[in-house]
DRENROMAR-681237 format. One record per residue: y, x, z of N, C-alpha, C in turn; residue number from 1. Coordinates in steps of 0.1 Angstrom, whole numbers, plus 5000, padded with zeros to 4 digits. Each point is the difference from the previous one (the first is absolute). Example, Ala and Ser with C-alpha at 12.3 -4.5 7.8 and 13.67 -1.06 7.14 Angstrom:
2
[[4943; 5132; 5078]; [5012; 4991; 5000]; [5012; 5009; 5000]; 1]
[[5011; 4996; 4993]; [5011; 5009; 5000]; [5011; 4992; 5008]; 2]
***
This chain:
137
[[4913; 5127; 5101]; [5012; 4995; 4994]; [5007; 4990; 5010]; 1]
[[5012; 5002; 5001]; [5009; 4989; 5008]; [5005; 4990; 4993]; 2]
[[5009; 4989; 5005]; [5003; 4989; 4998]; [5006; 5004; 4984]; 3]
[[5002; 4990; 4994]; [5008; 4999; 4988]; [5007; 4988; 4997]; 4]
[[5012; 5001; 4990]; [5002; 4986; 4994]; [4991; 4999; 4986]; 5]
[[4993; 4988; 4996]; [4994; 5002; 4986]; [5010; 4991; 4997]; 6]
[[5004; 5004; 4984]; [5001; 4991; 4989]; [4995; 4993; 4992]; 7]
[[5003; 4987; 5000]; [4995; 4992; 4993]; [4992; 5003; 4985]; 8]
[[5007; 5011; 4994]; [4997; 5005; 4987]; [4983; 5008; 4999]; 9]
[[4995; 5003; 5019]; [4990; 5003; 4997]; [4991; 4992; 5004]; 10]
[[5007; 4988; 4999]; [4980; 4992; 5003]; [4996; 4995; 4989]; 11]
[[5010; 5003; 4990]; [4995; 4995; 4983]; [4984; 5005; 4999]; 12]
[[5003; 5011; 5001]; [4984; 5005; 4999]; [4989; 5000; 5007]; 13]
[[5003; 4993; 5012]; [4994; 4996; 5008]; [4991; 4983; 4998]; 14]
[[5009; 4996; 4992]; [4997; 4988; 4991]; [4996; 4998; 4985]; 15]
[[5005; 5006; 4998]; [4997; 5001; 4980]; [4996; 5012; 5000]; 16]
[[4990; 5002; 4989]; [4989; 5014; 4996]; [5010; 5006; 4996]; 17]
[[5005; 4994; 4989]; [5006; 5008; 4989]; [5015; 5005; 5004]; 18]
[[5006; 4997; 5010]; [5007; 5010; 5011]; [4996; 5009; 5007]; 19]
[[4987; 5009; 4996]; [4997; 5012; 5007]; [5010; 5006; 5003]; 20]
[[5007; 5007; 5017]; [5004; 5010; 5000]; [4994; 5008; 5007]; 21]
[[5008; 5013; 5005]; [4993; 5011; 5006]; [4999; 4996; 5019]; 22]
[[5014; 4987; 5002]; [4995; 5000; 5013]; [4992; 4988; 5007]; 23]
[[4993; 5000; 4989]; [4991; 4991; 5002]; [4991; 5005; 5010]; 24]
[[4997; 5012; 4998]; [4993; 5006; 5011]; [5002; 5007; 5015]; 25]
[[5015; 4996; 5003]; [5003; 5003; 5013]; [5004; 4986; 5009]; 26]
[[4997; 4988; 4988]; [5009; 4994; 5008]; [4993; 4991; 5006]; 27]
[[4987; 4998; 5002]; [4991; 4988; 5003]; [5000; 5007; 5017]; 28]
[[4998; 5014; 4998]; [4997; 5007; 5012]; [5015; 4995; 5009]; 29]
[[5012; 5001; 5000]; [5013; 4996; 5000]; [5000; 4982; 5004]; 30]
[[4997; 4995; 4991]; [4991; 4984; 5004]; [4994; 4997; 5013]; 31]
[[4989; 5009; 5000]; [4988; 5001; 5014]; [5005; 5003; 5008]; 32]
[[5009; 5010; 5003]; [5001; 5001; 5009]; [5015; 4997; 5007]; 33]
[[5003; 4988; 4994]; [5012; 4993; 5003]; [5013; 5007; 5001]; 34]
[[5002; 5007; 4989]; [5012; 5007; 5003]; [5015; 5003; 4991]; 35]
[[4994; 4987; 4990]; [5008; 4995; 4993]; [5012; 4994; 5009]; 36]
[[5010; 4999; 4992]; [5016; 4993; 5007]; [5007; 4998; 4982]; 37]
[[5005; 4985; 4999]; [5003; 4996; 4992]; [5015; 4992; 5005]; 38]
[[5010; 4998; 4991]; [5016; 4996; 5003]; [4992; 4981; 4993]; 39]
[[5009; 4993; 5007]; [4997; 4986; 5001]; [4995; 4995; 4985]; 40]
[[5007; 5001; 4994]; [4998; 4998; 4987]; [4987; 5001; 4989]; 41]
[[4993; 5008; 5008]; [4988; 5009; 4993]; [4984; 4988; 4995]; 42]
[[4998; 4992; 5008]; [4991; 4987; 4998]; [5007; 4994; 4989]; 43]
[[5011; 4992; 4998]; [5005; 4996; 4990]; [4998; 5012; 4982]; 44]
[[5003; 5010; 5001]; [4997; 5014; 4991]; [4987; 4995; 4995]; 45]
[[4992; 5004; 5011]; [4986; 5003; 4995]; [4995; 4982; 4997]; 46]
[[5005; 4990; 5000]; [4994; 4989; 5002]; [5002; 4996; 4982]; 47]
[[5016; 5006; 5000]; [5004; 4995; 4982]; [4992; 5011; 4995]; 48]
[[4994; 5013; 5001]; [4991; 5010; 4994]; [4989; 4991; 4997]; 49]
[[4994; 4989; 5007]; [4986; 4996; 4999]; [5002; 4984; 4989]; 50]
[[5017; 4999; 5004]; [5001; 4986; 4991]; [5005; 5004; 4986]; 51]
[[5004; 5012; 4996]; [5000; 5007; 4987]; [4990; 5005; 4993]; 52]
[[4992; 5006; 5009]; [4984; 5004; 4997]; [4992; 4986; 4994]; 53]
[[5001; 4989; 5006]; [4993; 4988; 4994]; [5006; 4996; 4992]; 54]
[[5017; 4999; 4996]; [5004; 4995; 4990]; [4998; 5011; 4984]; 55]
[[4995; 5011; 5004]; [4997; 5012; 4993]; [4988; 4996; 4997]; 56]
[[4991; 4993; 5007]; [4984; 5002; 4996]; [4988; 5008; 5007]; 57]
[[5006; 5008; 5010]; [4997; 5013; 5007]; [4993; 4991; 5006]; 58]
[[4998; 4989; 5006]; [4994; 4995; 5013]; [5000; 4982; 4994]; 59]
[[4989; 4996; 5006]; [5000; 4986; 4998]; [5000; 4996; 5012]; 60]
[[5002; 4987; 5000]; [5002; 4989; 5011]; [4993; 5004; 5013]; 61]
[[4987; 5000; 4998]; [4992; 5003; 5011]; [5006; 5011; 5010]; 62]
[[5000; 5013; 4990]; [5004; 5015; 5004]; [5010; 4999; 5005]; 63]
[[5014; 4995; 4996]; [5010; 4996; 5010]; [4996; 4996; 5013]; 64]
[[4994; 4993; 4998]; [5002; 4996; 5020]; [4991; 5010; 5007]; 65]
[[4988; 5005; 4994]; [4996; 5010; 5007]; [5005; 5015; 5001]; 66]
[[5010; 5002; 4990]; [5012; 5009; 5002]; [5008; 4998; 5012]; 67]
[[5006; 4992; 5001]; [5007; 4993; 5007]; [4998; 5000; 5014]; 68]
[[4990; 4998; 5003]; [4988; 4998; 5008]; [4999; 5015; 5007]; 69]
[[4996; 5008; 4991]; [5001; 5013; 5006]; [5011; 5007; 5000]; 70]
[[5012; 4998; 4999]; [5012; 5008; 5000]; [5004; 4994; 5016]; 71]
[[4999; 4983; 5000]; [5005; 4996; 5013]; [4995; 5006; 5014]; 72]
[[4984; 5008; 4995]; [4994; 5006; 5011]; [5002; 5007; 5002]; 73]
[[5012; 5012; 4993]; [4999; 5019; 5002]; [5007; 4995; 5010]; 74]
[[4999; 5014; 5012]; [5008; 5001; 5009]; [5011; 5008; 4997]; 75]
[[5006; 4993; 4995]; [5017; 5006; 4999]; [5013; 4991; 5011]; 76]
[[5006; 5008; 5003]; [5009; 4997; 5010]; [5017; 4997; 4989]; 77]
[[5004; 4991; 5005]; [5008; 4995; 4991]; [5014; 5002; 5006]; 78]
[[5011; 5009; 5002]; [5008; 5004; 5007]; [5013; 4990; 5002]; 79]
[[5002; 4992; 5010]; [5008; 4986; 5001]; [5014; 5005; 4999]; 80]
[[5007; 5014; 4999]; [5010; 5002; 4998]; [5005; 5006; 4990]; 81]
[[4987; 4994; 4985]; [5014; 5003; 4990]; [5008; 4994; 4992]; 82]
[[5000; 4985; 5007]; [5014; 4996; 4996]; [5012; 5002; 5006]; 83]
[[5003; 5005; 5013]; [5009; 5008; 5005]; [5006; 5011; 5002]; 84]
[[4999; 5009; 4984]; [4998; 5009; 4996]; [5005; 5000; 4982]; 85]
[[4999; 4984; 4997]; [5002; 4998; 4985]; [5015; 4998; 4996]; 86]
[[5009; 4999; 5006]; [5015; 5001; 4998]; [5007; 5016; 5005]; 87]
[[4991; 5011; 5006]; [5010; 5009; 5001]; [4985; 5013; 4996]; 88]
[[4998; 5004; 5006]; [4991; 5012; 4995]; [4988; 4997; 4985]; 89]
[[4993; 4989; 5001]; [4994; 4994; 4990]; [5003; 5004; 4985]; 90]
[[5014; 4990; 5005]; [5011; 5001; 4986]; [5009; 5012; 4998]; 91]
[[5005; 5008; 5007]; [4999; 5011; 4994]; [4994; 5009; 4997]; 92]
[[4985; 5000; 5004]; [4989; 5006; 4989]; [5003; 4996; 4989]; 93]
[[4996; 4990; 4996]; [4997; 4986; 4989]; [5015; 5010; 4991]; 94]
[[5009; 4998; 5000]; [5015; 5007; 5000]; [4999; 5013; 4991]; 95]
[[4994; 5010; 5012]; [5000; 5011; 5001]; [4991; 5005; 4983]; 96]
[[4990; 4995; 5005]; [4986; 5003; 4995]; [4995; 4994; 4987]; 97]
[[5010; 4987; 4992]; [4995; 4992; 4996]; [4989; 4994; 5001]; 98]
[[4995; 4996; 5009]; [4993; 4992; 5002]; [5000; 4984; 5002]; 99]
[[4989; 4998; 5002]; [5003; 4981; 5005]; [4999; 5000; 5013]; 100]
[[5004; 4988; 5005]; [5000; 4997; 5012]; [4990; 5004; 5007]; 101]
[[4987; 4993; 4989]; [4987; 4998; 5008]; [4995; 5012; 5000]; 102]
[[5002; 5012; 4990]; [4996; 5015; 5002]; [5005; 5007; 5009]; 103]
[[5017; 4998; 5004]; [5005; 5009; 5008]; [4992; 4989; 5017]; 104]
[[4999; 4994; 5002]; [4996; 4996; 5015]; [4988; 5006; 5001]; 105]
[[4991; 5007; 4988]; [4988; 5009; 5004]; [5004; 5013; 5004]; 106]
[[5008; 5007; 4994]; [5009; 5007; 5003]; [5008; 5001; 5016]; 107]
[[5009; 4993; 5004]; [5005; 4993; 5011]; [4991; 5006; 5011]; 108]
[[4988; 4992; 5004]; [4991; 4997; 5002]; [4990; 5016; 5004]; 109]
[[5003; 5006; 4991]; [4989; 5013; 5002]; [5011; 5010; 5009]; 110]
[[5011; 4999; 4995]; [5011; 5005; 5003]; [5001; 5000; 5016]; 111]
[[5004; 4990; 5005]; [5003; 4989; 5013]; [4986; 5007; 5006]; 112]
[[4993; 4999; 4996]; [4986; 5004; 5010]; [4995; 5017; 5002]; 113]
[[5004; 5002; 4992]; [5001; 5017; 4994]; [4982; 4999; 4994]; 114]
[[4996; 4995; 4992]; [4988; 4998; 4997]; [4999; 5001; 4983]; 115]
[[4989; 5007; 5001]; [4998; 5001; 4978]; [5003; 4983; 4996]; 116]
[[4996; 5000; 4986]; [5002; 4993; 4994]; [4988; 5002; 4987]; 117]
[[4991; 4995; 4998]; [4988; 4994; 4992]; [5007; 4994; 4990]; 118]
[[5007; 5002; 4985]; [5000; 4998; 4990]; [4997; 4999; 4984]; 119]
[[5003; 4994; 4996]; [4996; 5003; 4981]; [5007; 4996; 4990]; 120]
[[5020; 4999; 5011]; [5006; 4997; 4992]; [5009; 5014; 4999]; 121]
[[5002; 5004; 4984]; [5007; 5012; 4998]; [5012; 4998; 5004]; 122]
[[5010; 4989; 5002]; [5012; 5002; 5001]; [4999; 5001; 5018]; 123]
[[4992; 4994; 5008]; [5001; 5000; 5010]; [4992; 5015; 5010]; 124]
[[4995; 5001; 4989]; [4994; 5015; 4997]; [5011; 5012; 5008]; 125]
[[5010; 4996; 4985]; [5012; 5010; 5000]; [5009; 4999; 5007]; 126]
[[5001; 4989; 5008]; [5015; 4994; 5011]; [4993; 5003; 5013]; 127]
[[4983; 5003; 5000]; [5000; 5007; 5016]; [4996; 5012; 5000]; 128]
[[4999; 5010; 4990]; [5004; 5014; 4999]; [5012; 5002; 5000]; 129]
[[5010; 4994; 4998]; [5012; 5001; 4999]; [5009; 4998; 5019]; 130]
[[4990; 4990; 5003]; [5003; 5000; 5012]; [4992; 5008; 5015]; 131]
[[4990; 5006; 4992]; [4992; 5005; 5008]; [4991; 4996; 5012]; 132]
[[4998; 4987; 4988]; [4984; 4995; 5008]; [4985; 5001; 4999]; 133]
[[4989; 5003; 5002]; [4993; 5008; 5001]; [4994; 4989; 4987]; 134]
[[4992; 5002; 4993]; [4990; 4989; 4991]; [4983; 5008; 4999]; 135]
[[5000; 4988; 4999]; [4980; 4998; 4998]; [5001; 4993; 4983]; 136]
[[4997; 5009; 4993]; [5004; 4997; 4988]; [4988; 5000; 4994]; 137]
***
């Protein structure tokens, strides 16, 4: 497997049981071997995922920080130019696609690199079929 963008949508399951999905199983491999690429924004995503999960009950005190703890260790590469990207191609995904901001810069992002896209969001799903980007779904 080559490089990818992952979405934030799939480290839920990566964190909480009870978000089993199916790419739970490609993605640790994806993890390992450093080949994740995420748009700036993506630590902040996954950070309120862990601070929703605790205000849910999913995770107590402790387990936060050792969540935390291990998310700060994956080797994901964090791409310093997608805010230069958020006033003209970004936003007209976001536009296009109905999306949000923060979904279309995953988009953006896979796009800009010519690289799949690792997600579990259906609308973001259907805005990179639409644009003909490759997904690890």
């Amino acid at each position: 497997m080559s490089r990818c963008v992952i979405d934030a949508s799939v480290i839920g399951p990566l964190l909480f049981q009870d978000e089993a999905d199916d790419l739970i199983a490609v993605l640790p491999d994806i993890l390992a071997r450093g080949e994740a690429i995420v748009p700036g924004h993506w630590r902040l995503e996954v950070a309120n995922q862990v601070v929703m999960g605790a205000r849910r009950g999913r995770a107590r005190n402790v387990e936060v920080a050792l969540i935390l703890r291990a998310i700060a260790a994956l080797p994901v590469e964090v791409d310093p130019a997608t805010g230069d990207h958020a006033w003209t191609t970004t936003h007209a995904l976001a536009v296009r696609h109905g999306l949000t901001i923060y979904d279309a810069a995953y988009l953006e992002l896979a796009m800009r690199m010519s690289i799949p896209l690792a997600t579990a969001d259906t609308d973001l799903i259907y805005a990179a079929n639409t644009e003909a980007v490759p997904l690890i779904t």
